[in-house]
MOPAC internal coordinates of N, CA, C and O (Angstrom, degrees):
PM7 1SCF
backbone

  N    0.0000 0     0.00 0     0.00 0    0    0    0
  C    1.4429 1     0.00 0     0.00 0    1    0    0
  C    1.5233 1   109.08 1     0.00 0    2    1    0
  O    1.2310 1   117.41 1   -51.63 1    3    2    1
  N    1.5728 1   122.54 1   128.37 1    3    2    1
  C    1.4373 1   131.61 1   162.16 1    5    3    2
  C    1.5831 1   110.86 1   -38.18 1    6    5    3
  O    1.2310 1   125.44 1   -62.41 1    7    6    5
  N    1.4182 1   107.16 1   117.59 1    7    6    5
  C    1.7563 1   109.39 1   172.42 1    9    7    6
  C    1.2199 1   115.46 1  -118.41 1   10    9    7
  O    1.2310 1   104.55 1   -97.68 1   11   10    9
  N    1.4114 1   146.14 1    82.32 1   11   10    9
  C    1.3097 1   119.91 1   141.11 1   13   11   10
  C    1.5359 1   147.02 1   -57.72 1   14   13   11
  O    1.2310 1   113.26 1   -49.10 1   15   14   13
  N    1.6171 1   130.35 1   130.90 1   15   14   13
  C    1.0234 1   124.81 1  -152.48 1   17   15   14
  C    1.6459 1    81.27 1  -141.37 1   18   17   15
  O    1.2310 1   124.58 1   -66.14 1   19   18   17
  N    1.4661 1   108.80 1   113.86 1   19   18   17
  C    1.5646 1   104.43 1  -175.33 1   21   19   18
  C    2.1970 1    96.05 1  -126.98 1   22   21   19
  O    1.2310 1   131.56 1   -50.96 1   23   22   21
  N    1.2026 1    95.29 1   129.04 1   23   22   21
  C    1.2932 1   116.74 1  -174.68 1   25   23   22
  C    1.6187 1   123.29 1  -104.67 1   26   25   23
  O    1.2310 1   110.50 1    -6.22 1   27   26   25
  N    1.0454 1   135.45 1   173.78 1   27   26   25
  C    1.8645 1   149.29 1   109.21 1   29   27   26
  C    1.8823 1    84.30 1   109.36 1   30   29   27
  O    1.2310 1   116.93 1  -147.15 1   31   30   29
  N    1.8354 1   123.45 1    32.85 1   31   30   29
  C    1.4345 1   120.80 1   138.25 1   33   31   30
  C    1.3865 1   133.84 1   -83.17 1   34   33   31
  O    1.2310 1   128.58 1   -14.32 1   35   34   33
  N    1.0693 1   101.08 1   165.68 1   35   34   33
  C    2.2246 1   103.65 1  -150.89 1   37   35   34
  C    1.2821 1    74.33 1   174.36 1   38   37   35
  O    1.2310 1   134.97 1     3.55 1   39   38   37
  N    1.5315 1    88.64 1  -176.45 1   39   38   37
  C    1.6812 1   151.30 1  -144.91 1   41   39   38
  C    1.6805 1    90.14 1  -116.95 1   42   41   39
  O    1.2310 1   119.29 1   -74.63 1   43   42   41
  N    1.3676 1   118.96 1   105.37 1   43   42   41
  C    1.3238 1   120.51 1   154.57 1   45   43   42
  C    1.5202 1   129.91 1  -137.62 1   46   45   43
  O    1.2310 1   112.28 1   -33.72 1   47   46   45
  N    0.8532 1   132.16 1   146.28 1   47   46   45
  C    1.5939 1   137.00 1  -171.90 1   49   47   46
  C    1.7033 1   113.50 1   -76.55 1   50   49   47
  O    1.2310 1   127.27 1   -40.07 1   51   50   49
  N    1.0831 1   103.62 1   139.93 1   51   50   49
  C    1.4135 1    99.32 1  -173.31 1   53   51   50
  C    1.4669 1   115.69 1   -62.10 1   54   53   51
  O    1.2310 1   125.48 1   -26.93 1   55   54   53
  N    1.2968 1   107.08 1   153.07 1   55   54   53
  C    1.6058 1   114.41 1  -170.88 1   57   55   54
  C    1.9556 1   101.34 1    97.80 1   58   57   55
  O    1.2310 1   119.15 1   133.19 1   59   58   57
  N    1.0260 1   119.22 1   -46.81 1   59   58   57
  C    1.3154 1   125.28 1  -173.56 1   61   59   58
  C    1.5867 1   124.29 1   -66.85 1   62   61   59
  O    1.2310 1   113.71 1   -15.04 1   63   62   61
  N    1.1064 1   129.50 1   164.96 1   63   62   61
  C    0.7932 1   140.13 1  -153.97 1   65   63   62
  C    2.1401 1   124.54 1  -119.45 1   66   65   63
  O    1.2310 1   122.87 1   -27.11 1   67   66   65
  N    1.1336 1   112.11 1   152.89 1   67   66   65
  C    1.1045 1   128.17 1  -153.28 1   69   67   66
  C    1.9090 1   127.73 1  -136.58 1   70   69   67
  O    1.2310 1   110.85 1   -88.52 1   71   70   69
  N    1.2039 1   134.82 1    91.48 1   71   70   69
  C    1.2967 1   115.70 1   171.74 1   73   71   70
  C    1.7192 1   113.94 1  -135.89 1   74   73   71
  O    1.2310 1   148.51 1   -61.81 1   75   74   73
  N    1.7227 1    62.11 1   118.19 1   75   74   73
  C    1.9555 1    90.16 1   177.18 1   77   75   74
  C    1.6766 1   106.56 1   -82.32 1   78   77   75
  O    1.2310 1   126.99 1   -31.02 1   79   78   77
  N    1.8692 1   104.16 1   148.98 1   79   78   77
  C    0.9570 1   115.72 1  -179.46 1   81   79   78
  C    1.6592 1   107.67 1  -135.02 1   82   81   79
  O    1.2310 1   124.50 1   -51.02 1   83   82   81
  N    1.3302 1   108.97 1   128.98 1   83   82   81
  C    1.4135 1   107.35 1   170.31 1   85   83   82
  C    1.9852 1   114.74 1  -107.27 1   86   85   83
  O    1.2310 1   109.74 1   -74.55 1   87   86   85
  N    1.0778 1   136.86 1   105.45 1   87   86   85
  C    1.3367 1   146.38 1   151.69 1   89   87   86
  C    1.3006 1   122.83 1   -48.95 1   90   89   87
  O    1.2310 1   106.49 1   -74.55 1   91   90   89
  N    1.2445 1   142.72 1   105.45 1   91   90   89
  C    1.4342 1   145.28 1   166.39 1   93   91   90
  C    1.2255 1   112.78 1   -90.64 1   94   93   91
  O    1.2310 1   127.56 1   -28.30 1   95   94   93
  N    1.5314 1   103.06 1   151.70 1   95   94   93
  C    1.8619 1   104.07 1   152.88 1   97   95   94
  C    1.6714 1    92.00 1  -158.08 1   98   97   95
  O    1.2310 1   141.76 1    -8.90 1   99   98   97
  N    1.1139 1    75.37 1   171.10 1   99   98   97
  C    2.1314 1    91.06 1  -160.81 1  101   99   98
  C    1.3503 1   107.58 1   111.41 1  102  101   99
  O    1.2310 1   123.22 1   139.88 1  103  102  101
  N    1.5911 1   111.43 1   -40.12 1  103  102  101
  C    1.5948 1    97.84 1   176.10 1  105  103  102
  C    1.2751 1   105.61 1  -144.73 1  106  105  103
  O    1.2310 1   120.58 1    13.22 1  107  106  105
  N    1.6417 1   116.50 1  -166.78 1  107  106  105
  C    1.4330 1   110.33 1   172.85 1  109  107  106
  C    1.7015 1   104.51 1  -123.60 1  110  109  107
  O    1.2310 1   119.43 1   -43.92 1  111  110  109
  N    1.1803 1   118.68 1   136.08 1  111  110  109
  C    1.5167 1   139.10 1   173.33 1  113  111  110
  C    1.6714 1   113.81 1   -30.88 1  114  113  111
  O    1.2310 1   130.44 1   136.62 1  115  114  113
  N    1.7141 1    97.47 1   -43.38 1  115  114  113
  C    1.5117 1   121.04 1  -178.54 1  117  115  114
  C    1.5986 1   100.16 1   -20.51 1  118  117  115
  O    1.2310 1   128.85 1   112.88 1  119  118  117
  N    1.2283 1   100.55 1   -67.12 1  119  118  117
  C    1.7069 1   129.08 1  -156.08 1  121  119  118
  C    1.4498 1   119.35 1  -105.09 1  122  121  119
  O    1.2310 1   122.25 1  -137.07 1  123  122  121
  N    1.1671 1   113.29 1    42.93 1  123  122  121
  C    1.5333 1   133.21 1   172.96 1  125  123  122
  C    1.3746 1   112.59 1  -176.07 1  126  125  123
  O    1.2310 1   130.68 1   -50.95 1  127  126  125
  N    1.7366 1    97.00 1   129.05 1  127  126  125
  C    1.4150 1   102.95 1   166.29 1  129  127  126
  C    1.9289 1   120.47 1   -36.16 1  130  129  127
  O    1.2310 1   117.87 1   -26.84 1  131  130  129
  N    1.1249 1   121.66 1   153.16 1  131  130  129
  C    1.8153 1   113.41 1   169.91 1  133  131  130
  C    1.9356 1   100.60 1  -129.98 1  134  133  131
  O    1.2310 1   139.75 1    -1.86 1  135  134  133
  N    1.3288 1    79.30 1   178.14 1  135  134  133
  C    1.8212 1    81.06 1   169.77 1  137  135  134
  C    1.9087 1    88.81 1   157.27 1  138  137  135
  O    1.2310 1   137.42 1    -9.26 1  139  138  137
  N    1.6273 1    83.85 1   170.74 1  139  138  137
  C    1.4683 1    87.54 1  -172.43 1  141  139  138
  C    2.2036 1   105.86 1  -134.87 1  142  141  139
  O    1.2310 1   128.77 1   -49.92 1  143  142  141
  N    1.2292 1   100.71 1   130.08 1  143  142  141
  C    1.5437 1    91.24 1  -162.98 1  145  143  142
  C    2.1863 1    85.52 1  -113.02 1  146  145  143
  O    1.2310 1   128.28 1     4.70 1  147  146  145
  N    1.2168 1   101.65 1  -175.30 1  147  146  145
  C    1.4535 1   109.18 1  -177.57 1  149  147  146
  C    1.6402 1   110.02 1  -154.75 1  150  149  147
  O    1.2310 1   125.92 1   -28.61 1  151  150  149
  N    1.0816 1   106.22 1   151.39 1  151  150  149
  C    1.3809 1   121.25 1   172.43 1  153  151  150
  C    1.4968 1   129.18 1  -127.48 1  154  153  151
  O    1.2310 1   122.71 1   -62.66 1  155  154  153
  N    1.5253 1   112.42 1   117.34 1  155  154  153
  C    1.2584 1   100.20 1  -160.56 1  157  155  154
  C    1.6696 1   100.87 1  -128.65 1  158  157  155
  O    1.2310 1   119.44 1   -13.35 1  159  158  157
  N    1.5383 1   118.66 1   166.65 1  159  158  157
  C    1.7123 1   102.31 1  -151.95 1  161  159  158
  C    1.2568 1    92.87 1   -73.42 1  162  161  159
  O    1.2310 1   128.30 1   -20.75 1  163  162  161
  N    1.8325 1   101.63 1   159.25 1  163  162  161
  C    1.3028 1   106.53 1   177.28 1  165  163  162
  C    1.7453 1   130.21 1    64.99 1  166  165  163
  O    1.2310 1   119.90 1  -178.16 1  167  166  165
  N    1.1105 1   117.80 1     1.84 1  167  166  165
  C    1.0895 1   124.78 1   158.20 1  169  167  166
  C    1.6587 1   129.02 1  -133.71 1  170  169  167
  O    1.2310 1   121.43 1   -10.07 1  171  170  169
  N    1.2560 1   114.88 1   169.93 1  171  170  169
  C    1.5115 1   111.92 1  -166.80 1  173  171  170
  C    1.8062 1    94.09 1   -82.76 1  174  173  171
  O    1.2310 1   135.19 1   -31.23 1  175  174  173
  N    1.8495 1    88.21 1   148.77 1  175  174  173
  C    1.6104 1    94.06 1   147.65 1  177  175  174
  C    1.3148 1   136.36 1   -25.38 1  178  177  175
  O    1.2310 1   123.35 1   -47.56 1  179  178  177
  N    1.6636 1   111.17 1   132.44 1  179  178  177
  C    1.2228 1   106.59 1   178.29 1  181  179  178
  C    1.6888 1   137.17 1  -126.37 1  182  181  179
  O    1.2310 1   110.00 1  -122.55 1  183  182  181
  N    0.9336 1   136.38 1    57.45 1  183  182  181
  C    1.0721 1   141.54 1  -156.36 1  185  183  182
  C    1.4955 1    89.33 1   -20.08 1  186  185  183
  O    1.2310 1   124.58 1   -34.95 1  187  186  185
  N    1.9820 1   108.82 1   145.05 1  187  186  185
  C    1.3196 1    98.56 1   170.60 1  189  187  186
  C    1.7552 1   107.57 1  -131.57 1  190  189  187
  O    1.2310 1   134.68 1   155.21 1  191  190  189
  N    1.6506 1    89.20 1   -24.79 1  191  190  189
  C    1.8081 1    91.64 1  -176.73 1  193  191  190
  C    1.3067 1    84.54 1  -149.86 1  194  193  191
  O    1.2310 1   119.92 1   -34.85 1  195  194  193
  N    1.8494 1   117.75 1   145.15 1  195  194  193
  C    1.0990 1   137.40 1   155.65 1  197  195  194
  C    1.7392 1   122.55 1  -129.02 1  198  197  195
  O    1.2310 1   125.86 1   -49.33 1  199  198  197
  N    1.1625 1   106.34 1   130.67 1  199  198  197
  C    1.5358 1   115.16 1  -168.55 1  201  199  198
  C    1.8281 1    86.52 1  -119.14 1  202  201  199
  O    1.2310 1   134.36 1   -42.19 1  203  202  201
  N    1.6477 1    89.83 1   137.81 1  203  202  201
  C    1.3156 1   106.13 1  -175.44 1  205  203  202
  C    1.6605 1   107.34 1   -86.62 1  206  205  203
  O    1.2310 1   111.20 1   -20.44 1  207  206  205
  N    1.4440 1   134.18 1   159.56 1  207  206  205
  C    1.1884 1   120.17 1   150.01 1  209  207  206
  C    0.9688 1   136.12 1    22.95 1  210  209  207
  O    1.2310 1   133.50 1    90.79 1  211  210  209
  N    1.7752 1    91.51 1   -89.21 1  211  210  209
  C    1.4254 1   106.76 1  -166.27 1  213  211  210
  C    1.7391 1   119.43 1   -77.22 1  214  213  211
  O    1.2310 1   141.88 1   179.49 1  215  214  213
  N    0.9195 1    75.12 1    -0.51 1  215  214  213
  C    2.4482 1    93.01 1  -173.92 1  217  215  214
  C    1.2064 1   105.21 1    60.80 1  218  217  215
  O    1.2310 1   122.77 1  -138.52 1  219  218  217
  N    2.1715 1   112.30 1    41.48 1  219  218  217
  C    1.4285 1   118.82 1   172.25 1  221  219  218
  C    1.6319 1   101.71 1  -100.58 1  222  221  219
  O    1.2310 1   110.27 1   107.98 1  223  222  221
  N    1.1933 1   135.89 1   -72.02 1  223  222  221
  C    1.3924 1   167.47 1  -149.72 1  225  223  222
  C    2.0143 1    89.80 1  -102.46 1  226  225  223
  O    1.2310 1   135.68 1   -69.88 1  227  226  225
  N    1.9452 1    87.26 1   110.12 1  227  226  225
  C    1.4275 1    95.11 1   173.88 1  229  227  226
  C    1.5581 1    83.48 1  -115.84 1  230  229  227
  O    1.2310 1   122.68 1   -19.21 1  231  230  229
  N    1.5863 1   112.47 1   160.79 1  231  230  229
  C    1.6126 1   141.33 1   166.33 1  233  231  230
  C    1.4975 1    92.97 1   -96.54 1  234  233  231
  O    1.2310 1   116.18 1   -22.90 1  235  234  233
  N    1.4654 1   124.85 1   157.10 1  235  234  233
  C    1.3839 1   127.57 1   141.94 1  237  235  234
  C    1.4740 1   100.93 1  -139.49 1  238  237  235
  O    1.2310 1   112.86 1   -29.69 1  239  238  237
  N    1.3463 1   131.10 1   150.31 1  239  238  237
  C    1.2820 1   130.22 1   152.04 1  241  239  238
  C    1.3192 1   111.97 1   -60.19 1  242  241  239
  O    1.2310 1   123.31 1   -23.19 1  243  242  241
  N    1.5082 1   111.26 1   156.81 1  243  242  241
  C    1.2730 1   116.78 1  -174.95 1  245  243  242
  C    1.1593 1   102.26 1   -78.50 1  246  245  243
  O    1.2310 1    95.96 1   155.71 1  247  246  245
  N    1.4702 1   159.91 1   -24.29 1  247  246  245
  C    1.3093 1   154.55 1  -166.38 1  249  247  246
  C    1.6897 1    91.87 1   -70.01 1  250  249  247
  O    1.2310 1   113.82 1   138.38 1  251  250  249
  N    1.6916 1   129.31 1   -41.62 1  251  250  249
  C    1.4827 1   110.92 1  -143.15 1  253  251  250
  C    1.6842 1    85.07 1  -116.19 1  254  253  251
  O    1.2310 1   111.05 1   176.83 1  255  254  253
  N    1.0754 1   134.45 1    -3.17 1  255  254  253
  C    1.8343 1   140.83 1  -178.58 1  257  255  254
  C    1.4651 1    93.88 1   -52.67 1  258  257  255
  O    1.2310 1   135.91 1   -60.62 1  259  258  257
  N    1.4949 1    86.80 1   119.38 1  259  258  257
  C    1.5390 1   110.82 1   178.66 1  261  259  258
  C    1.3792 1   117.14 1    81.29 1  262  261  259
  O    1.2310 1   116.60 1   150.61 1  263  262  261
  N    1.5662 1   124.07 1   -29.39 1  263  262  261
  C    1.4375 1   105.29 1   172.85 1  265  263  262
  C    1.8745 1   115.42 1   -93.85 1  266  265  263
  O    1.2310 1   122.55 1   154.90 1  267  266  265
  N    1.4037 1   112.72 1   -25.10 1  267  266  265
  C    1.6948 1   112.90 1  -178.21 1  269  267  266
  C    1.7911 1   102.17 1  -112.45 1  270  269  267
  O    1.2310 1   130.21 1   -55.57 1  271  270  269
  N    1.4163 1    97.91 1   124.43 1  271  270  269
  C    1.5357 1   118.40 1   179.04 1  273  271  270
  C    1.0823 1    97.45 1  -106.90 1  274  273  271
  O    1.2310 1   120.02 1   -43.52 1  275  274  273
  N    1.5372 1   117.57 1   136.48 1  275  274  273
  C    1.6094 1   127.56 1   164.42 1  277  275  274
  C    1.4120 1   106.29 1   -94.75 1  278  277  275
  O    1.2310 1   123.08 1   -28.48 1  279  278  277
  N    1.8307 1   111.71 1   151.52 1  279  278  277
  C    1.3855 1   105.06 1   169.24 1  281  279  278
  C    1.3057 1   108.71 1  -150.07 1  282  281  279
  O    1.2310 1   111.93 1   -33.83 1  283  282  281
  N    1.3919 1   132.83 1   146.17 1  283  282  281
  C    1.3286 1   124.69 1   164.29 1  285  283  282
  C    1.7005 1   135.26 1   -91.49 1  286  285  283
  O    1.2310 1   114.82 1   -30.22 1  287  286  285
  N    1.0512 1   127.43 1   149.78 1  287  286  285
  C    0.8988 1   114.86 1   169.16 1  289  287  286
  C    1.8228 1   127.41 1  -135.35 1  290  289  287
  O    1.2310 1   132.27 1   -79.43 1  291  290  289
  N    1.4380 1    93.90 1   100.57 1  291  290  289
  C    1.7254 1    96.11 1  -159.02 1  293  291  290
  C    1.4312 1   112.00 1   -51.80 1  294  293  291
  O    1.2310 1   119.95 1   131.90 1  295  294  293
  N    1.2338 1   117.71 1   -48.10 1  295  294  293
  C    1.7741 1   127.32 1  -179.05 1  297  295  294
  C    1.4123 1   111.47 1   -19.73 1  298  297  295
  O    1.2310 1   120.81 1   125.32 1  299  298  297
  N    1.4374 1   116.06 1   -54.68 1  299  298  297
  C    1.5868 1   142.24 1  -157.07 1  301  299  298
  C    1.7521 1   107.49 1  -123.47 1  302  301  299
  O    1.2310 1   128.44 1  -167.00 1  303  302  301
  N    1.4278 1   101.35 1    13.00 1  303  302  301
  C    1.2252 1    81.00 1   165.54 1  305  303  302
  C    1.9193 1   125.41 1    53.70 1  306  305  303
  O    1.2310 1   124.74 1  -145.40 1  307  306  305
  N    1.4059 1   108.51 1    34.60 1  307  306  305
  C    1.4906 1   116.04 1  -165.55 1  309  307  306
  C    1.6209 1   104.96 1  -149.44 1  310  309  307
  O    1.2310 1   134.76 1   -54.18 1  311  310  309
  N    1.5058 1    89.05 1   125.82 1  311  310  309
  C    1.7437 1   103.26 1   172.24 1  313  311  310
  C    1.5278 1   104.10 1  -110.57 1  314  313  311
  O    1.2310 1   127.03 1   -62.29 1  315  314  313
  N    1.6128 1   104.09 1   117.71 1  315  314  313
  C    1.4054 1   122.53 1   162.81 1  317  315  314
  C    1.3673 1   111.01 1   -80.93 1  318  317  315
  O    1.2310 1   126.62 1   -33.34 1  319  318  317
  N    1.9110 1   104.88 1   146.66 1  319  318  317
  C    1.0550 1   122.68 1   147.89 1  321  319  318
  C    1.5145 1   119.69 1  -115.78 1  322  321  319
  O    1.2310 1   110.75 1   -67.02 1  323  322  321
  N    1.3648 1   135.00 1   112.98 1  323  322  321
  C    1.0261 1   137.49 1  -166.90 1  325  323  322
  C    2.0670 1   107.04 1   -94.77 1  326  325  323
  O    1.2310 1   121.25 1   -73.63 1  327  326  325
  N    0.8811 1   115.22 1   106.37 1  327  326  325
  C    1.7443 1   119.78 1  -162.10 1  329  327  326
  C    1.6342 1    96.58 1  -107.85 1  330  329  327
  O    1.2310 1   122.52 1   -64.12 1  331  330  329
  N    1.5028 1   112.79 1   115.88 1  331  330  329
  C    1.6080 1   113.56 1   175.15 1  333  331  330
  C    1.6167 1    85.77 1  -125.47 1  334  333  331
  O    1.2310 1   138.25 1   -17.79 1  335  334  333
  N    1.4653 1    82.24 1   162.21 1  335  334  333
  C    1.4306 1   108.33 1   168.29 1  337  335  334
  C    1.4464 1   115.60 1    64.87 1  338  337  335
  O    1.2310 1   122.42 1  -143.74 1  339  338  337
  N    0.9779 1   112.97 1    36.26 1  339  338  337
  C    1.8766 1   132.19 1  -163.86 1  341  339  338
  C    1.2549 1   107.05 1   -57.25 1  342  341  339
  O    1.2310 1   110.79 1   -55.53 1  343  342  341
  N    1.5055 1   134.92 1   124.47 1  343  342  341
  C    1.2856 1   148.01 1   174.36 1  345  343  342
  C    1.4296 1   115.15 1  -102.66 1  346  345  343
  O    1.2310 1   126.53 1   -21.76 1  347  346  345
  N    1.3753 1   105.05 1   158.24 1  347  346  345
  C    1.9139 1    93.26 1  -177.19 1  349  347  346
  C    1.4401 1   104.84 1   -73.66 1  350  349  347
  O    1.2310 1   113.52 1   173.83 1  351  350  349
  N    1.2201 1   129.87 1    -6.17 1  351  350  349
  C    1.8181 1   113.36 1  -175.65 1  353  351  350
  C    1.7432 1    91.68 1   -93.74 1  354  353  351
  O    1.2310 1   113.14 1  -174.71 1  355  354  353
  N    1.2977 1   130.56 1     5.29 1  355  354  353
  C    1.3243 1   125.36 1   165.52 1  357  355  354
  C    1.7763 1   108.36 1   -70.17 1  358  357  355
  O    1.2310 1   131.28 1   165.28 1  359  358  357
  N    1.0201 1    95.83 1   -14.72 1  359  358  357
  C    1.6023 1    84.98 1  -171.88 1  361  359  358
  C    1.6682 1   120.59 1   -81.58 1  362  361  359
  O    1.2310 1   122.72 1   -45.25 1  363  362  361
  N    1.2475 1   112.40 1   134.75 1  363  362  361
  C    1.6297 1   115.97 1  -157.05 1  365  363  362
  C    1.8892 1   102.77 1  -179.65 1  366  365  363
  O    1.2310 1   127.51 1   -25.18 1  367  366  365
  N    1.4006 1   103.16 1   154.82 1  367  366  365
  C    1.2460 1    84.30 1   165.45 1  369  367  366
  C    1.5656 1   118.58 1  -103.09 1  370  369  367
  O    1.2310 1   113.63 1   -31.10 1  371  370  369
  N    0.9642 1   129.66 1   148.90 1  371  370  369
  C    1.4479 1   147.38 1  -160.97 1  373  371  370
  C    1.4544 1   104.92 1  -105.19 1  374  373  371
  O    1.2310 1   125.37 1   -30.87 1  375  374  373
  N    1.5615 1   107.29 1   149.13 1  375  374  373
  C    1.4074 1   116.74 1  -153.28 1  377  375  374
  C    1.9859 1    91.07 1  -141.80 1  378  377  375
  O    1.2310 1   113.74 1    -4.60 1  379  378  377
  N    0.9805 1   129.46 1   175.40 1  379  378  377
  C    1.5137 1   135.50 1   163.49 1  381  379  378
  C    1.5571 1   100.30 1  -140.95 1  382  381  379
  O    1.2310 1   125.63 1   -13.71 1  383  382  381
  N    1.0438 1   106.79 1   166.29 1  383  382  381
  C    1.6493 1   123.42 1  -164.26 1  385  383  382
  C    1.4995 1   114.98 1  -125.49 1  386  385  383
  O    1.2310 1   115.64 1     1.94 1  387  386  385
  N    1.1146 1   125.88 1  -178.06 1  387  386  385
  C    1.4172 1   126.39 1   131.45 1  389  387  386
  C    1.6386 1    93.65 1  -157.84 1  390  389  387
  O    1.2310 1   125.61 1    -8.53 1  391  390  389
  N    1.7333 1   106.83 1   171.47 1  391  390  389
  C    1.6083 1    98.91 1  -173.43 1  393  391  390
  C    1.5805 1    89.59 1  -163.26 1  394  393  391
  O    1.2310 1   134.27 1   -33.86 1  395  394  393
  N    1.3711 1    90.01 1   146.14 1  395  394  393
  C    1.9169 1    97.31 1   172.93 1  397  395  394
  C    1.0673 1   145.06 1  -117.24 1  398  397  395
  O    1.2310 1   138.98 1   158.19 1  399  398  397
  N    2.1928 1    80.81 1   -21.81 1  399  398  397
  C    1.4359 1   121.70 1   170.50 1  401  399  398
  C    1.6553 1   125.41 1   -96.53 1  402  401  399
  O    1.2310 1   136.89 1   172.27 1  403  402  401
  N    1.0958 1    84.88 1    -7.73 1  403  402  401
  C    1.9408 1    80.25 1  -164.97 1  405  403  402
  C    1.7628 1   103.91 1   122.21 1  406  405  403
  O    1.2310 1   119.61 1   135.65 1  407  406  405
  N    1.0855 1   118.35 1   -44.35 1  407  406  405
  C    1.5064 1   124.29 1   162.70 1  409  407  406
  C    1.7454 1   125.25 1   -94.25 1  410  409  407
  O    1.2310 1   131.63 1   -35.63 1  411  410  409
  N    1.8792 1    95.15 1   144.37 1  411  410  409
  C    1.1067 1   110.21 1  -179.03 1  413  411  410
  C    1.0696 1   118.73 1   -65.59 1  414  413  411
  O    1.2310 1   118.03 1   -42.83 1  415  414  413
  N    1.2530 1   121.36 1   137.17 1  415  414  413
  C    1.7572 1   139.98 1   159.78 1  417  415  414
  C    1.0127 1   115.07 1  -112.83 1  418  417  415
  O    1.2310 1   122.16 1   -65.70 1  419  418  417
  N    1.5115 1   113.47 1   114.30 1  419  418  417
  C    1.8030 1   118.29 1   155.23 1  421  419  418
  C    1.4076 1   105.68 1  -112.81 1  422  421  419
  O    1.2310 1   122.55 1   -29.10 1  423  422  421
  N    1.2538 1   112.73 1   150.90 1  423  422  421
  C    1.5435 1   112.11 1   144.42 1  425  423  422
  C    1.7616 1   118.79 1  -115.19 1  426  425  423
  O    1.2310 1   117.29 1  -159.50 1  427  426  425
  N    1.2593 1   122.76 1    20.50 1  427  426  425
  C    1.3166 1   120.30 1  -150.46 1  429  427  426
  C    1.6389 1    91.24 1  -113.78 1  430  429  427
  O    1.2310 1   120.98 1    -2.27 1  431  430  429
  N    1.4492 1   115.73 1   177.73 1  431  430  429
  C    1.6598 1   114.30 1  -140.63 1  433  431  430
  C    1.9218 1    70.79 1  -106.36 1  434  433  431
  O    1.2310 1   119.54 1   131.58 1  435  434  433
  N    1.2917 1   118.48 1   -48.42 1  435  434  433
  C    1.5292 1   114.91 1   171.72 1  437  435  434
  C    1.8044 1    88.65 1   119.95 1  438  437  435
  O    1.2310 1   123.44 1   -13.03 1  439  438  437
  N    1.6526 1   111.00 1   166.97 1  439  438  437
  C    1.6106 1   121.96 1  -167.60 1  441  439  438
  C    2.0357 1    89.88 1  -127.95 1  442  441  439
  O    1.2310 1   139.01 1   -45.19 1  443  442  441
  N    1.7191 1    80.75 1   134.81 1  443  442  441
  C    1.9246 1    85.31 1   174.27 1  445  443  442
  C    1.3248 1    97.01 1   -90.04 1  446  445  443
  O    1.2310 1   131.09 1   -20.00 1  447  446  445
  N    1.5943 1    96.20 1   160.00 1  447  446  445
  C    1.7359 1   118.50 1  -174.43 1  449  447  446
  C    1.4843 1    97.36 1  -127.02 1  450  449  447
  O    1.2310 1   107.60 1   -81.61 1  451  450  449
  N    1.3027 1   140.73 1    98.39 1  451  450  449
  C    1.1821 1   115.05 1   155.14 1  453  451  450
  C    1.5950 1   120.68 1  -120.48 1  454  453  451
  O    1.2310 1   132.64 1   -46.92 1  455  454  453
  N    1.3123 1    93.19 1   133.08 1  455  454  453
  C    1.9402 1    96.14 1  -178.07 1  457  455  454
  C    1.4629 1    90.01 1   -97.07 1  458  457  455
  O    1.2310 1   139.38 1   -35.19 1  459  458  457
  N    1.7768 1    80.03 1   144.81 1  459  458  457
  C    1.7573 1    82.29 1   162.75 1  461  459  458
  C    1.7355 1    89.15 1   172.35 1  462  461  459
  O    1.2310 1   117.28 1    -8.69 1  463  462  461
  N    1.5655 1   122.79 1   171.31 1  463  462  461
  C    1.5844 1   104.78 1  -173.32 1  465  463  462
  C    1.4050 1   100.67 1  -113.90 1  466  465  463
  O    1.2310 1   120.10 1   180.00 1  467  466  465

């Protein structure tokens, strides 16, 4: 069975910093695009980071370019999002993906982010 298990959301102050972790099992990361999108109230979905396949060619939205790095880690089966410089419109809850088609798949419940001081 597909597991997402997405971790390391909290309470942080702006300027500060953040790294989310999503854990799978059911499959391996190897062989599917990943990325991590968020939802925050009152506004639409957001794609925020996309890692291609090959874990050559990352996407970022322009809101998080330059402050949130995605990373994988095949060993453990875990896609990081590493979030610096955290602003209060960062706050949302965050979801991880994988995709084979062109569309997102989660199954995971997702980790809250909220900045604020």
């Amino acid at each position: 069975q597909v597991q997402f298990v997405e971790s390391g959301g909290g309470l942080v102050q702006p300027g500060g910093s953040l790294r989310l972790a999503c854990t799978a099992s059911g499959f391996t990361y190897t062989t599917y695009a990943v990325g991590w999108f968020r939802q925050a109230p009152g506004k639409e979905q957001e794609l925020v980071a996309a890692v291609s396949s090959t874990g050559i060619a990352t996407i970022y939205a322009e809101s998080v370019k330059g402050r949130f790095f995605a990373s994988q880690d095949n060993v453990n089966n875990t896609v990081y999002l590493q979030m610096n410089n955290l602003k209060p419109e960062d706050t949302a809850v965050y979801y991880c993906y994988i995709s084979w088609d062109g569309t997102l798949h989660s199954w995971g419940q997702g980790t809250r982010v909220t900045v604020s001081s």
